[in-house]
N, C-alpha and C positions, 0 to 999 in steps of 0.2 A: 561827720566824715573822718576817717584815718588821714593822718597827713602820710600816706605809704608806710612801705618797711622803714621802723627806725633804722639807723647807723651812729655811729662813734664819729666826731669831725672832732678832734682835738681834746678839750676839754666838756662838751656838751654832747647829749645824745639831740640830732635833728632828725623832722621827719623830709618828705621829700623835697620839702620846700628851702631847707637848707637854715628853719628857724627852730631856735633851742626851746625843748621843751624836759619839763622838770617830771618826773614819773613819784607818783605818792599813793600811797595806798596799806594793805594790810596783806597777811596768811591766811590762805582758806588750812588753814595747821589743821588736822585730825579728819580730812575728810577721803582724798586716796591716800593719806598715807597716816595712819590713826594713831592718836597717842594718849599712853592712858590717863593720865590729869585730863583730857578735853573731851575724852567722852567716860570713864569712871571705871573700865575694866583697870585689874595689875597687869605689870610686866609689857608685853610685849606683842606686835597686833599680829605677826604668825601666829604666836602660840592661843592669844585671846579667840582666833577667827577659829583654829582649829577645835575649839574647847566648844564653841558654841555649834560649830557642824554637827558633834559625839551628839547635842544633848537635844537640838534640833531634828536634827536630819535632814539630808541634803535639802529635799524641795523647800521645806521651812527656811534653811539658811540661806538658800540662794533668794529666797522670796524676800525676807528681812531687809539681806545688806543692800539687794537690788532700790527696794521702796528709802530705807535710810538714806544712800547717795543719793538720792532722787529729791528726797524733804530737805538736805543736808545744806540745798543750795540751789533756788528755784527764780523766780522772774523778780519774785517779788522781794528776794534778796539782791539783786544786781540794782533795782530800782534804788533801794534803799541806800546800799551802798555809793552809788551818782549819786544822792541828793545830799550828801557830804560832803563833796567833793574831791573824791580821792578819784582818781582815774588810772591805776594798776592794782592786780589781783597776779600776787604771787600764790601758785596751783603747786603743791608737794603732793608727789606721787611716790608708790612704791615701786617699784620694779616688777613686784611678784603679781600687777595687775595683768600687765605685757607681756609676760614670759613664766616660765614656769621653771623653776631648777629643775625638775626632774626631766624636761623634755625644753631644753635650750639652743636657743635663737630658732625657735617658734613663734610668733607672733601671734599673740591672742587679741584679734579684733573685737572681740566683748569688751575687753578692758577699755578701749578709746569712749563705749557710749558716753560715760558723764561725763568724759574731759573734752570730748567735744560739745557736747550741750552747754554746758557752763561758760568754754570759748564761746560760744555764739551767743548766748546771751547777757556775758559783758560784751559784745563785740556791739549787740543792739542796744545796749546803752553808752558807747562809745569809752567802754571801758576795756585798755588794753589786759594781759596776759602775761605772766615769765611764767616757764613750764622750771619746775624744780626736781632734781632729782632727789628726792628727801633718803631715800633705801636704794642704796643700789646693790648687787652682787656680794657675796662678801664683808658688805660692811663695811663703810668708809670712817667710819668713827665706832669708837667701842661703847654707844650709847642705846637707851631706849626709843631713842626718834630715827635710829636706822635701821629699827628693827631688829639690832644684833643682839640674839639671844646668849652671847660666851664672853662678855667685856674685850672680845679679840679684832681688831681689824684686820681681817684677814686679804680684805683686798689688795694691802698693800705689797704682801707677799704671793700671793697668786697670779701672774700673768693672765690667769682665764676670765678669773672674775675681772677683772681690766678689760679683757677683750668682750666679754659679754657686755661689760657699761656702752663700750663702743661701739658697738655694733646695735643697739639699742638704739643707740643717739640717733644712728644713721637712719632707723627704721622712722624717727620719732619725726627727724629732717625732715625727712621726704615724703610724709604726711603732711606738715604744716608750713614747705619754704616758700609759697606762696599768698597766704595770710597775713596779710599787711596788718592785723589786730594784737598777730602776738609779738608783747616785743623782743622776745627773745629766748635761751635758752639757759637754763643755771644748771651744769651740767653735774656737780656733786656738793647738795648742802653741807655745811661745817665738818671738812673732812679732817682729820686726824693721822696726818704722816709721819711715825714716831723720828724716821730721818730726816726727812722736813726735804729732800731734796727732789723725791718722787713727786712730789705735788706738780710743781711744775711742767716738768717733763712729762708728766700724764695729760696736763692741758695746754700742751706743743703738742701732743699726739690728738687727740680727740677735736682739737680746734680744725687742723690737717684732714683730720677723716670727713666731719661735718662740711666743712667748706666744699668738699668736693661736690657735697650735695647740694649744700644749699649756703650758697657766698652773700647772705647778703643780712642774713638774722644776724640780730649780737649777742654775743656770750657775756654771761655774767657769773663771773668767775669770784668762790670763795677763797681769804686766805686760809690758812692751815691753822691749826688748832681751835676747832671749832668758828673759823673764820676773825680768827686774831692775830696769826703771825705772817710772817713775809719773808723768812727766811731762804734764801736760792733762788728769790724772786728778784732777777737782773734785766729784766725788760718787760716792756710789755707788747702784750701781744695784738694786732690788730682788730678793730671793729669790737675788740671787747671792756665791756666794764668788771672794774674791781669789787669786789664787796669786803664788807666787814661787818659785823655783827657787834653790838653795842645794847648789853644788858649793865644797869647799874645796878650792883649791889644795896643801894640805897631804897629799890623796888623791892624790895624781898626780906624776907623774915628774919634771916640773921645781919642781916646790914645796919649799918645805921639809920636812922630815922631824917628824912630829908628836912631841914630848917628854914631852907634857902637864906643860906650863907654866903657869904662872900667866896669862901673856902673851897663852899660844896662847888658854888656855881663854875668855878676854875676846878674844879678837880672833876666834874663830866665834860667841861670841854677837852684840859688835857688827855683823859682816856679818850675820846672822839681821833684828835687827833694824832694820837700814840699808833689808834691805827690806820688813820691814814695815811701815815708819812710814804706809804710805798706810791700812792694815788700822787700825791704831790710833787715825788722825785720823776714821776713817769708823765706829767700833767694828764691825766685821763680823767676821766670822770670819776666819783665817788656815789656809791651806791652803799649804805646801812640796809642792810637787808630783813634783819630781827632786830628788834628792841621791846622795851616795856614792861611796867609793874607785874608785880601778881597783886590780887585786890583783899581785901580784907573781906569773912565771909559774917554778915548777920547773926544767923543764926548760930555762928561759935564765938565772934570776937566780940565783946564786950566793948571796945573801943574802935569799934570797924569804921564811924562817920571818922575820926581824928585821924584813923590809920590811912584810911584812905583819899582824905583830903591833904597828909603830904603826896601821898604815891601821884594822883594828880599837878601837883605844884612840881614834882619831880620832872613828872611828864611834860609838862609845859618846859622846863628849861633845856628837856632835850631836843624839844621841836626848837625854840628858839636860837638854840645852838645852830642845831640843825641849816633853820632858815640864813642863819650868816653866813655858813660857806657856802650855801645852795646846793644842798646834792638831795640825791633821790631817797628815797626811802620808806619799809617795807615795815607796819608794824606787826608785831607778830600778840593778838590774832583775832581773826575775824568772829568765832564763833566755839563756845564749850560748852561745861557743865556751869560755867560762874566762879574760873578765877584770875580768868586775864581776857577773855572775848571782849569783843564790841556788842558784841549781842549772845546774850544763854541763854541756858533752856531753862524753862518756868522752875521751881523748886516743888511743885503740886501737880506736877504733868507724871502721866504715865512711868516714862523711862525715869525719872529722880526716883517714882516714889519705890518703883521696882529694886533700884542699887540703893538706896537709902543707908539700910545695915549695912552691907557692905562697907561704904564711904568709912563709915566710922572706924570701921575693923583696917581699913587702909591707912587710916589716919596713923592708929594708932602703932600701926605697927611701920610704918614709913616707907611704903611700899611707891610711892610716887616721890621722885628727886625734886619736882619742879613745887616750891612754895611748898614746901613738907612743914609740918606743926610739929611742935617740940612730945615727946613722949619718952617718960621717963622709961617705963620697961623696956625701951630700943637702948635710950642712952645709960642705960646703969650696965647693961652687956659688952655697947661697941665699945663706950668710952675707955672703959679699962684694956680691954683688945689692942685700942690704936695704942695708948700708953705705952705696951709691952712691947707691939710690933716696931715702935719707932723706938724702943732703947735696945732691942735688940738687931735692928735692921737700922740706922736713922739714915739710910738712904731711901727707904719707902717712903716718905714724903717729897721727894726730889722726881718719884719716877714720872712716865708721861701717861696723858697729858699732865704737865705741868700745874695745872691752875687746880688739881685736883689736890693734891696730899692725901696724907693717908685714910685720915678720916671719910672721907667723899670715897676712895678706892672700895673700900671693905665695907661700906654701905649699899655702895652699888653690887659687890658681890654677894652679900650677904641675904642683906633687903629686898633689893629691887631686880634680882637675877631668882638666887634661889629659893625667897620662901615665896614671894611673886609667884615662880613655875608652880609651887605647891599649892597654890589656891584659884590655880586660874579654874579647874570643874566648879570650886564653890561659887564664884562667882556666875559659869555658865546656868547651873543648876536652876539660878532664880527665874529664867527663859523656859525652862520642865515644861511641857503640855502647856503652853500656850498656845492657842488658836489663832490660826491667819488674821483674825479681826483684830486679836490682842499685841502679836507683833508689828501689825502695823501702825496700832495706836502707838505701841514706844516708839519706832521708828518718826512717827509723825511728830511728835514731842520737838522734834529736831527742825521744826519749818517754821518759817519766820514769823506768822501771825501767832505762833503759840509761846512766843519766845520773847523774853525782856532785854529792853536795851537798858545798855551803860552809861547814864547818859553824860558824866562828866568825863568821861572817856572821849563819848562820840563829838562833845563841843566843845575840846581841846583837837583834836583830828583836824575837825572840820575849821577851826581857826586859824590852821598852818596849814590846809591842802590847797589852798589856791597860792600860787607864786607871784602871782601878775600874769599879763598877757601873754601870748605866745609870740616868740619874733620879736620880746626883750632881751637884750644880749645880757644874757649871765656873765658877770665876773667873779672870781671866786674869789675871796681876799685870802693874800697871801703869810707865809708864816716862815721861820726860818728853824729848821729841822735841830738845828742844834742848840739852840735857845729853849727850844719846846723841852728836848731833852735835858740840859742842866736846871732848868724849872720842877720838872717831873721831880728830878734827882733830887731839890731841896725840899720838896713839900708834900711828898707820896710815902 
């Protein structure tokens, strides 16, 4: 049974009974809102969907993506997921499910089918919901997971797209402010305010419109710069939780390799806490909303058991961290092609063996940002590029976001924007005249009996998702914000 609509009491989310409970779980990442590492198209899932309409045709393509959401995430994944013991399922949607830019604040009732079927059947396994807005209007971040095909966030200079998010929300509201299952609403994942001060004041506005509808869900609200900074943030706001996002570099391919050090293990709690210091100053709760490795693959890495038995060890220190201050926490993600799911799709199934060449040609040419392989014919090009750009410009590695520099900049425009756009037909192409039996087999590729679990993934998950009982009063241990920071200062 739901303990009711969660709410915020201080530092703990409670349900009605007014006892604290701990929200854990994963991203259903690539399934309303697509991204191409998680299922294996390039670029961008406008441009991917359009590509495969040309080559399909309508009936074909409505029939595919309809059967894919449908395998994407089925009874017998919500089951699976409960016997972990994770009891939250953060749901990323795009905007373009609900609404249409060409014909705006129209509500497209198609779009709710699989977001409500999915709600309901975590709900039958007593598995709450946060609805995410991953794409919204515009483009809240200049990335491939918002969908924003121009590196430009434009939402943050268009009042419309602003008001479209909002008016969305409202519509989203008052669908679901009744559903004691979901726990709440995350109204723009990892947005990117290059003045850092609109962030806020866009969730005073949006939190005001909601409430009107529906007072009693919670909002969970990301910081800025892809859910890392706190800047202009002087209060907080009610009934809501904080997020921040916590990837280690130590997960990922140019990082360093985790030892578990003394060093390391203080240098993931500092970043932990670097971003919550806003959570702390405001005592609210702390929610991590992404984290986690990308995984070494078999079939390329020659060292993938070593690579992947730090990424693991890695991952256990962040649950462990984790578990000391007691906050919630969202890993990112449930399900892909096999480089950061809880569970993938077979490597011998229909849809791999279909994009197979492709993968390679993606590889090579660095078309995915997220865990990209090293390739000299990329790096013999950009590398001298960035060199020039940064002694003739050496404020291009200063611009926003921030955590980028240059190199990351002109990758992403180069790589992952325009030669992306130029290969999204070749990728459709391999879809040509296939027959409703054969689009559904790839489609089906994607359903959990056909699909391999992580398993040293899933029994680290599942050894941090229980907290203790419910109606344990959480205390968070406390930390002194300016010590964290002269610490940072000497050893970062």
């Amino acid at each position: 049974m739901s303990t009711g609509i969660l709410r915020v009491e201080g530092e703990n989310v409670v349900g009605n009974d007014g006892k604290p409970i701990i929200l854990r779980g994963a991203g259903l990442g690539g399934w309303m809102n697509m991204e191409n590492f998680i299922t294996g198209y390039p670029g961008h899932e406008s441009q991917h969907r359009r590509a495969m309409k040309k080559v399909l045709g309508e009936e074909k393509y409505e029939f595919f993506f309809d059967k894919w959401l449908e395998y994407f995430f089925m009874e017998e994944d919500a089951k699976f997921y409960k016997s972990k013991g994770l009891n939250c399922l953060r749901i990323p949607f795009n905007y373009r499910h609900l609404e249409d830019d060409m014909n705006p604040r129209v509500l497209k009732e198609q779009g709710f089918k699989h977001l409500d079927r999915v709600i309901d059947l975590c709900a039958k396994e007593g598995i709450y919901t946060i609805l995410d807005m991953h794409t919204a209007p515009g483009g809240q971040n200049p990335d491939w997971h918002s969908d924003n095909t121009t590196n430009y966030a434009a939402f943050w200079d268009f009042k419309d797209h602003q008001d479209r998010t909002v008016w969305l929300w409202e519509q989203i509201a008052r669908r679901y402010k009744h559903n004691p299952w979901i726990a709440g609403y995350n109204p723009l994942n990892e947005p990117c305010d290059p003045e850092h001060w609109r962030l806020p004041a866009f969730y005073e506005r949006i939190e005001t419109a909601i409430r009107k509808i529906d007072s009693n869900h919670i909002l969970w609200l990301d910081g800025n710069t892809f859910a890392m900074e706190w800047k202009f943030f002087d209060k907080a706001l009610p009934n809501c939780v904080y997020a921040l996002h916590d990837y280690s570099m130590m997960g990922f391919p140019k990082g360093e390799r985790y030892e578990g050090t003394d060093e390391q293990k203080k240098k993931i709690e500092r970043q932990f806490l670097r971003k919550a210091e806003f959570m702390y100053k405001t005592k609210t709760p702390i929610w991590n909303g992404e984290f986690g490795p990308v995984y070494a693959n078999p079939e390329l890495d020659s060292d993938h058991e070593e690579v992947n038995a730090a990424r693991y060890k890695l991952l256990e220190q962040q649950l462990t961290t984790y578990d000391k201050y007691k906050i919630h926490w969202s890993i990112w993600l449930y399900k892909d092609i096999g480089v950061q799911g809880m569970i993938h799709v077979d490597p011998n199934s229909k849809w791999m063996k279909t994009i197979q060449p492709f993968l390679k040609r993606k590889r090579e040419l660095q078309l995915d940002a997220w865990g990209r392989y090293p390739s000299k014919q990329v790096e013999d090009v950009i590398n001298p590029l960035v060199d020039w750009i940064d002694s003739v410009a050496p404020t291009s590695k200063l611009q926003y976001p921030t955590p980028w520099a240059t190199e990351r900049q002109i990758t992403r425009i180069i790589n992952q924007i325009w030669v992306s756009t130029c290969v999204q037909a070749e990728f459709a192409e391999l879809f040509r005249d296939m027959s409703f039996e054969e689009l559904e087999e790839c489609a089906k590729s994607f359903r959990f009996d056909q699909c391999v679990q992580r398993q040293g993934l899933n029994e680290a998950l599942e050894a941090h998702a229980d907290v203790g009982e419910i109606g344990k009063e959480f205390v968070r241990p406390q930390y002194r914000p300016e010590e964290l920071r002269n610490e940072a200062l000497n050893n970062d």
